[in-house]
N, CA, C and O atoms as a printed pandas DataFrame, in Angstrom:
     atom_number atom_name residue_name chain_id  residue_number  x_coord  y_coord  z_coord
0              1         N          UNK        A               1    2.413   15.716   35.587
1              2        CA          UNK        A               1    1.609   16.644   34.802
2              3         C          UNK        A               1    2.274   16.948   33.460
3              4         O          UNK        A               1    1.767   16.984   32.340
4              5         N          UNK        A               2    3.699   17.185   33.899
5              6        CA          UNK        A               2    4.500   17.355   32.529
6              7         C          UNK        A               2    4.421   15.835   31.053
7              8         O          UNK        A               2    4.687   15.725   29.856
8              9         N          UNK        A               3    4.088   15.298   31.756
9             10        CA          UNK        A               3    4.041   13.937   31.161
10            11         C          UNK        A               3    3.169   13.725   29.960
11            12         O          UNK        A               3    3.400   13.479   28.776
12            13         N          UNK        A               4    1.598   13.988   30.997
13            14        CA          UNK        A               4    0.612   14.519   30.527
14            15         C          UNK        A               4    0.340   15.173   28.986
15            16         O          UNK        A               4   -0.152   14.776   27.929
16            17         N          UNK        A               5    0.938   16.367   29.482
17            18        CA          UNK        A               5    1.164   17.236   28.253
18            19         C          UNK        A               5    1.777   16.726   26.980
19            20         O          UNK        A               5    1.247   16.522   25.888
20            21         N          UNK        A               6    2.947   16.578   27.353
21            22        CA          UNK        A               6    3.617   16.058   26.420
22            23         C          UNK        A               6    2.930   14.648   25.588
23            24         O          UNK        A               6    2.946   14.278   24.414
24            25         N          UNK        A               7    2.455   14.210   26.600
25            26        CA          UNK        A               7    1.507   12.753   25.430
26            27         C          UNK        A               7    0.623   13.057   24.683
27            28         O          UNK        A               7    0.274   12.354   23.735
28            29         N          UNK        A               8   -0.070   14.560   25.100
29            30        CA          UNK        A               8   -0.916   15.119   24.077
30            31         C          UNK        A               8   -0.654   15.877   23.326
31            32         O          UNK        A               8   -1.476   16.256   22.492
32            33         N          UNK        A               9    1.052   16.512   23.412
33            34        CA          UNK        A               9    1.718   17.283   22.569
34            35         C          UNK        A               9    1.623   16.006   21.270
35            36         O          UNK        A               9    1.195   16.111   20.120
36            37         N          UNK        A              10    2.215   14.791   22.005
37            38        CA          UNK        A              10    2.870   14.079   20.914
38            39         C          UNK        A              10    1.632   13.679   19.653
39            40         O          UNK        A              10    1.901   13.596   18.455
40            41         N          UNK        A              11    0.081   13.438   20.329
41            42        CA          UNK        A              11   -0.583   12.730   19.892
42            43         C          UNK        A              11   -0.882   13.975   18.443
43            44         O          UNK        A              11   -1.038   13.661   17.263
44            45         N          UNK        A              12   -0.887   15.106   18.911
45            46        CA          UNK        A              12   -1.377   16.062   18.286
46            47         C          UNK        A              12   -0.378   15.944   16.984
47            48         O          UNK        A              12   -0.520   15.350   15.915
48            49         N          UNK        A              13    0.363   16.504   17.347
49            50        CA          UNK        A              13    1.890   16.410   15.796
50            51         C          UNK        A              13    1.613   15.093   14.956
51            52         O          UNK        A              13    1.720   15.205   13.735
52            53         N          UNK        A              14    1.306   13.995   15.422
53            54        CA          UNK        A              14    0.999   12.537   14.779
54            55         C          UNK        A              14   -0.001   13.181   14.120
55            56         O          UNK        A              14    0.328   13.266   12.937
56            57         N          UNK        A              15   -1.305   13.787   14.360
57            58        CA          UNK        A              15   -2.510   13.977   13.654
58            59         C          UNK        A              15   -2.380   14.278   12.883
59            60         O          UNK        A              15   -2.730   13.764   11.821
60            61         N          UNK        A              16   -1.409   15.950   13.172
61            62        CA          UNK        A              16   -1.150   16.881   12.257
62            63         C          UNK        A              16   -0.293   16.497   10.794
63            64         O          UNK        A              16   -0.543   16.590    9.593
64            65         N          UNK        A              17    0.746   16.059   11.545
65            66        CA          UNK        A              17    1.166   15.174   10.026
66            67         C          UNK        A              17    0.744   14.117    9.464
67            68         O          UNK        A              17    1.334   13.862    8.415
68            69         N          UNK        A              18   -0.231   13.249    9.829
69            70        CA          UNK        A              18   -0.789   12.210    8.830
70            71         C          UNK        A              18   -1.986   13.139    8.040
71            72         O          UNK        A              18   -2.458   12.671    7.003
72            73         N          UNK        A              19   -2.410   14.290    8.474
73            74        CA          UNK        A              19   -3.806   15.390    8.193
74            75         C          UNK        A              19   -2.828   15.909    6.774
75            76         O          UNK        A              19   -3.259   15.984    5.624
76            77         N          UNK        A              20   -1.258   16.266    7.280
77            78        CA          UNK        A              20   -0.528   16.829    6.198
78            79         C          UNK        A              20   -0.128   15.849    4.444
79            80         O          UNK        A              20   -0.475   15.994    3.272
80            81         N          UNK        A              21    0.595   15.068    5.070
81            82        CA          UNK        A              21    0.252   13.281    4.390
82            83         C          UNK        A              21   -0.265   13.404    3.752
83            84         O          UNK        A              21    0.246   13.296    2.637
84            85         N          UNK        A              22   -1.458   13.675    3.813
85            86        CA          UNK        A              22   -2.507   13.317    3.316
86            87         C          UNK        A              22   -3.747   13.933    2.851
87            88         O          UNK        A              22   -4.920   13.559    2.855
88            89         N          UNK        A              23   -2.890   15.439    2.276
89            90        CA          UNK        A              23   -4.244   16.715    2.467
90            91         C          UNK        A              23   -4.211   16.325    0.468
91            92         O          UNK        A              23   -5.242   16.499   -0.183
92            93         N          UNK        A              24   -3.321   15.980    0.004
93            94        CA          UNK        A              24   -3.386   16.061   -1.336
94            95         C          UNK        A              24   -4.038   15.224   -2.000
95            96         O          UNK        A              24   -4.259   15.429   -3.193
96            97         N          UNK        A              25   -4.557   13.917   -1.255
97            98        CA          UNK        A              25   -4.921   12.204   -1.822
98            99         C          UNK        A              25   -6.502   13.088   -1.887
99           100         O          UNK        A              25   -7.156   13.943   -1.290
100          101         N          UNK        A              26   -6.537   12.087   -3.189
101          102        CA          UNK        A              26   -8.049   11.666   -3.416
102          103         C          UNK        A              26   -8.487   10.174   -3.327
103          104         O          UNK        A              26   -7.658    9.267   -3.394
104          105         N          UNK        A              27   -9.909    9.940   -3.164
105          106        CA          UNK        A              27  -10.158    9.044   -2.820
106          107         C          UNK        A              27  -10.253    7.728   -4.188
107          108         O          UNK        A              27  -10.531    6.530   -4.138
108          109         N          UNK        A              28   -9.849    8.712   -5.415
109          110        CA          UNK        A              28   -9.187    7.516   -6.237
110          111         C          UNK        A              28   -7.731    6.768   -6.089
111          112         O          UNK        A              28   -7.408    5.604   -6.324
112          113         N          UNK        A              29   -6.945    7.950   -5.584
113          114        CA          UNK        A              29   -5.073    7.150   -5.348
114          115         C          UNK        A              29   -5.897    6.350   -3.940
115          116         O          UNK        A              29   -5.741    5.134   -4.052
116          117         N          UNK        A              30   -6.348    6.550   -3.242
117          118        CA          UNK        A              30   -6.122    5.952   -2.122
118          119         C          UNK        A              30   -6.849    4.506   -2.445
119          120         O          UNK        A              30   -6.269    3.420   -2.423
120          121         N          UNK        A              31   -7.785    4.653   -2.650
121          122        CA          UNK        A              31   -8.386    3.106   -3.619
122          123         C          UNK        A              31   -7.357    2.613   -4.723
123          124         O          UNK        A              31   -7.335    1.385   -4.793
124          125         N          UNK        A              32   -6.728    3.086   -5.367
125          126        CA          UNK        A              32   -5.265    2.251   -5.644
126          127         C          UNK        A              32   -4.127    1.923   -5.167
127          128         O          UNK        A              32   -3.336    1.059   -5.545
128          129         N          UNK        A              33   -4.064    2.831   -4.106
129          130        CA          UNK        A              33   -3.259    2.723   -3.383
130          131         C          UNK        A              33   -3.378    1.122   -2.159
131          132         O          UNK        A              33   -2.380    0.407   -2.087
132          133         N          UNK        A              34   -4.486    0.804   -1.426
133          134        CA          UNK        A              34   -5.094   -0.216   -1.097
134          135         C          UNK        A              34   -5.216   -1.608   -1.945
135          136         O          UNK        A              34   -5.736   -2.550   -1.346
136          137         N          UNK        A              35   -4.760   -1.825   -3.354
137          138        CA          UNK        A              35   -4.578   -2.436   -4.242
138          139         C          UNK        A              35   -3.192   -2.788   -4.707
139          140         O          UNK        A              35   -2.971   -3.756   -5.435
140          141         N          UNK        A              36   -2.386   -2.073   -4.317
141          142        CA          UNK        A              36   -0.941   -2.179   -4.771
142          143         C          UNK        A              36   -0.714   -3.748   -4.111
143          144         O          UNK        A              36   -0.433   -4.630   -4.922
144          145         N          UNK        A              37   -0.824   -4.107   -2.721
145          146        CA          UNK        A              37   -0.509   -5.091   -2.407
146          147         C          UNK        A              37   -1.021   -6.735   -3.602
147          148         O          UNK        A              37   -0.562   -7.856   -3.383
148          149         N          UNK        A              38   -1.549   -6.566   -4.222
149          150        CA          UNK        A              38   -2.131   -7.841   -5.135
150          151         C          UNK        A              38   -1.311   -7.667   -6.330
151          152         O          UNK        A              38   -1.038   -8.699   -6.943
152          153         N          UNK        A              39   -0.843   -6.506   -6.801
153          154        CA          UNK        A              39   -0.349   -6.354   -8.274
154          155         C          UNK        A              39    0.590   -7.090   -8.543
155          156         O          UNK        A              39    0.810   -7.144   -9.753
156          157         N          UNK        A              40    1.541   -7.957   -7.640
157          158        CA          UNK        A              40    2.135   -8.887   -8.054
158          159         C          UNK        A              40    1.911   -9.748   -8.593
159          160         O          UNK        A              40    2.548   -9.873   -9.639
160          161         N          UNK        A              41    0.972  -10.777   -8.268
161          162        CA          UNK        A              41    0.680  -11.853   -8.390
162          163         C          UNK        A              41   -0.948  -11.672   -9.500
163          164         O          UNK        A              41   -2.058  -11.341   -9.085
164          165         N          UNK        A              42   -0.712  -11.882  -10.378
165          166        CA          UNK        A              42   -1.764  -12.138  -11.550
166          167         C          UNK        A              42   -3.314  -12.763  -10.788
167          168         O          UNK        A              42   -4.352  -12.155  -10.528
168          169         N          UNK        A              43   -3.030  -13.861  -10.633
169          170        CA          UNK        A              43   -4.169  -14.834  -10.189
170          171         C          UNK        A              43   -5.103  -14.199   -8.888
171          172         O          UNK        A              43   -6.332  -14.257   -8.889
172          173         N          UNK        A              44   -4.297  -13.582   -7.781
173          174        CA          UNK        A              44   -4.644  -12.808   -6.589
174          175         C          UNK        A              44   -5.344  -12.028   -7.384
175          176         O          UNK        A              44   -6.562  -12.199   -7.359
176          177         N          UNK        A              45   -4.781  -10.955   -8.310
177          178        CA          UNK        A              45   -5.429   -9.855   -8.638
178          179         C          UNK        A              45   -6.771  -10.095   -9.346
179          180         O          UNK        A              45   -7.500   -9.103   -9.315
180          181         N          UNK        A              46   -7.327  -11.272  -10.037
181          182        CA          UNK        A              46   -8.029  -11.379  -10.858
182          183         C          UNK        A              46   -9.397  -11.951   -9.651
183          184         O          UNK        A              46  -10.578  -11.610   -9.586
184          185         N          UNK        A              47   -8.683  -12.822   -8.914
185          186        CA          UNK        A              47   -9.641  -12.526   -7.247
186          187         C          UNK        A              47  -10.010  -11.226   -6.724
187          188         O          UNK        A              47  -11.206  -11.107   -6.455
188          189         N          UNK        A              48   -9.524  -10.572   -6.590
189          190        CA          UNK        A              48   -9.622   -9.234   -5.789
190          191         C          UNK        A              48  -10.660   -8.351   -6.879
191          192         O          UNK        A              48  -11.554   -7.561   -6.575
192          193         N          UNK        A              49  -10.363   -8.630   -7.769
193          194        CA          UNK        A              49  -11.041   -7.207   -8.801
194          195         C          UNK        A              49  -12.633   -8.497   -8.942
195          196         O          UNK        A              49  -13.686   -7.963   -8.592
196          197         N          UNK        A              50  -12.751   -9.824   -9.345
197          198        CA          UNK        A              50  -13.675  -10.245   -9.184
198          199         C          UNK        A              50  -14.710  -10.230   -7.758
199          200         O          UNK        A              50  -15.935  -10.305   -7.663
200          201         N          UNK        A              51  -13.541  -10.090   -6.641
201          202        CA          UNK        A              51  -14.754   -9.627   -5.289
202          203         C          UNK        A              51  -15.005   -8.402   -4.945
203          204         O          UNK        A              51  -16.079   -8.247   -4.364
204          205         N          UNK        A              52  -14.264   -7.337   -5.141
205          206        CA          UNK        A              52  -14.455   -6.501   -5.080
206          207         C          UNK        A              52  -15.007   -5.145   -6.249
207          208         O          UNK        A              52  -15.565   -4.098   -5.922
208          209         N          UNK        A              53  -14.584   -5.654   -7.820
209          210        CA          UNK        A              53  -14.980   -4.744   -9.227
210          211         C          UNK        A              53  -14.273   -3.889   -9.048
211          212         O          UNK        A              53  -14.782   -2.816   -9.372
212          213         N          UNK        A              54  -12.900   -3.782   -8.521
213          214        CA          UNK        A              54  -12.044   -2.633   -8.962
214          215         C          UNK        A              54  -11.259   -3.225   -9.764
215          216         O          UNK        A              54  -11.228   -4.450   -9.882
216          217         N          UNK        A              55  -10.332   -2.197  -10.585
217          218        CA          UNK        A              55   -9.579   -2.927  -11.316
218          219         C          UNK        A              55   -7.807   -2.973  -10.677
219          220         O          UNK        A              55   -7.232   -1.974  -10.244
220          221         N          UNK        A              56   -7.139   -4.472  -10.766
221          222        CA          UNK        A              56   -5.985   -4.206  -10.509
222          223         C          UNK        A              56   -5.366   -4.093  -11.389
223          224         O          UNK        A              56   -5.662   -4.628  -12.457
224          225         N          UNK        A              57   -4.185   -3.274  -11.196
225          226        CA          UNK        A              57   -3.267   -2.562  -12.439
226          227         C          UNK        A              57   -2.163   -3.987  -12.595
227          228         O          UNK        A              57   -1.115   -3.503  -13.022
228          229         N          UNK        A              58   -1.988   -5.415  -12.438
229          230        CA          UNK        A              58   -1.372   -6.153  -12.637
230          231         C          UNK        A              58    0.049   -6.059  -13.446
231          232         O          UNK        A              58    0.302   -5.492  -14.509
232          233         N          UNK        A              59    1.024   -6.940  -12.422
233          234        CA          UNK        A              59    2.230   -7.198  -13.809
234          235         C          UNK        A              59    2.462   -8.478  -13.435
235          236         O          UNK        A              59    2.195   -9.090  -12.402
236          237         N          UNK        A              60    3.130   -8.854  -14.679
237          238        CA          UNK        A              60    3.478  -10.007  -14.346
238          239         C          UNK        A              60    4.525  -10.633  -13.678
239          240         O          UNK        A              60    5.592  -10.229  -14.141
240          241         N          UNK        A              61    4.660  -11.356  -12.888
241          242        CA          UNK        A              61    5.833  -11.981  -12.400
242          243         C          UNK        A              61    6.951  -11.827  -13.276
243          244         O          UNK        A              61    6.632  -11.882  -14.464
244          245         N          UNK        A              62    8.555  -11.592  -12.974
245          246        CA          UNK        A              62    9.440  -11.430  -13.864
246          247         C          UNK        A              62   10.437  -12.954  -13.964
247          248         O          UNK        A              62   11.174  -13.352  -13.062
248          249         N          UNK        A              63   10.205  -13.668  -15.369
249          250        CA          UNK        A              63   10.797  -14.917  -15.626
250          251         C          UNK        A              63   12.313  -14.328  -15.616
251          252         O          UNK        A              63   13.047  -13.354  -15.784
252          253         N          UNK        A              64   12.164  -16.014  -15.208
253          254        CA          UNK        A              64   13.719  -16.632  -14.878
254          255         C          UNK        A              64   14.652  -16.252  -16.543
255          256         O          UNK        A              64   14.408  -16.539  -17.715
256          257         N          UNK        A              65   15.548  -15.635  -15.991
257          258        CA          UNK        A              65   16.615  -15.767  -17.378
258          259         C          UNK        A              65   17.672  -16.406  -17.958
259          260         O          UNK        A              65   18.718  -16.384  -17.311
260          261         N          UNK        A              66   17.673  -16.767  -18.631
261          262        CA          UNK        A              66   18.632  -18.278  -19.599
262          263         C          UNK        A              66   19.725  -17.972  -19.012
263          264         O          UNK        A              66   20.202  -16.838  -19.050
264          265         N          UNK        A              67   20.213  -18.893  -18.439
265          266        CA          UNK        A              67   21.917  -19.155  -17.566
266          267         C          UNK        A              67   21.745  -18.509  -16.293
267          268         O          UNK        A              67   22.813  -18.357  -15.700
268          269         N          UNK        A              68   20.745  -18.089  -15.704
269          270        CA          UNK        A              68   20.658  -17.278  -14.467
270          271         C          UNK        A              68   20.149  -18.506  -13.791
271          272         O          UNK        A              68   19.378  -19.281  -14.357
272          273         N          UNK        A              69   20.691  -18.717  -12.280
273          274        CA          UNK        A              69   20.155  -19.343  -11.187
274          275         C          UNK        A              69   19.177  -18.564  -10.431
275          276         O          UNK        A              69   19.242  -17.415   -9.994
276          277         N          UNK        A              70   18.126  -19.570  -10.369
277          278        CA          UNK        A              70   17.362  -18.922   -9.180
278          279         C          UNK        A              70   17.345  -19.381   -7.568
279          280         O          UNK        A              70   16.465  -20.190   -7.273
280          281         N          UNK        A              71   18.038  -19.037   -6.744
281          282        CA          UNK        A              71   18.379  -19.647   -5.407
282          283         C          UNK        A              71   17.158  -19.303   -4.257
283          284         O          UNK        A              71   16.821  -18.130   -4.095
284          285         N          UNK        A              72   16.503  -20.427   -3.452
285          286        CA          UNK        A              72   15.460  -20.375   -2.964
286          287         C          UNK        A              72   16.034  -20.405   -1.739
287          288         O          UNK        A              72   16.504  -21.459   -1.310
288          289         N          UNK        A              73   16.073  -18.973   -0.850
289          290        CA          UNK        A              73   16.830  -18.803    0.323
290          291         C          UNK        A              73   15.738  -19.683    1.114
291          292         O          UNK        A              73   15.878  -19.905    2.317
């Protein structure tokens, strides 16, 4: 019974703090926020905003620098 409880203690506190998380977002950060993953890559992003019409905030990949190795683990 004690068990019980406690799994619904736990489930509750999870709610409560993702409810907390998340009392300040609007539903514009969170639609950018869902976008962050593409902003790397230029070409992805220009997919994503063409299927979907949002805009991604893009950067560009950061070039290689003169005398620097780039090692491909």
């Amino acid at each position: 019974m004690i068990e019980i409880a406690l799994d619904i203690l736990g489930v509750v506190i999870l709610w409560l703090s993702v409810e907390y998380c998340l009392k300040g977002s609007t539903s514009e950060s969170l639609d950018e926020a869902s976008l962050i993953p593409f902003a790397d890559d230029p070409e992805v992003a220009r997919r994503v905003e063409a299927a979907t019409g949002k805009s991604v905030n893009a950067v560009a990949p950061e070039e290689p620098k003169p005398g620097w190795i780039n090692l491909d683990m």
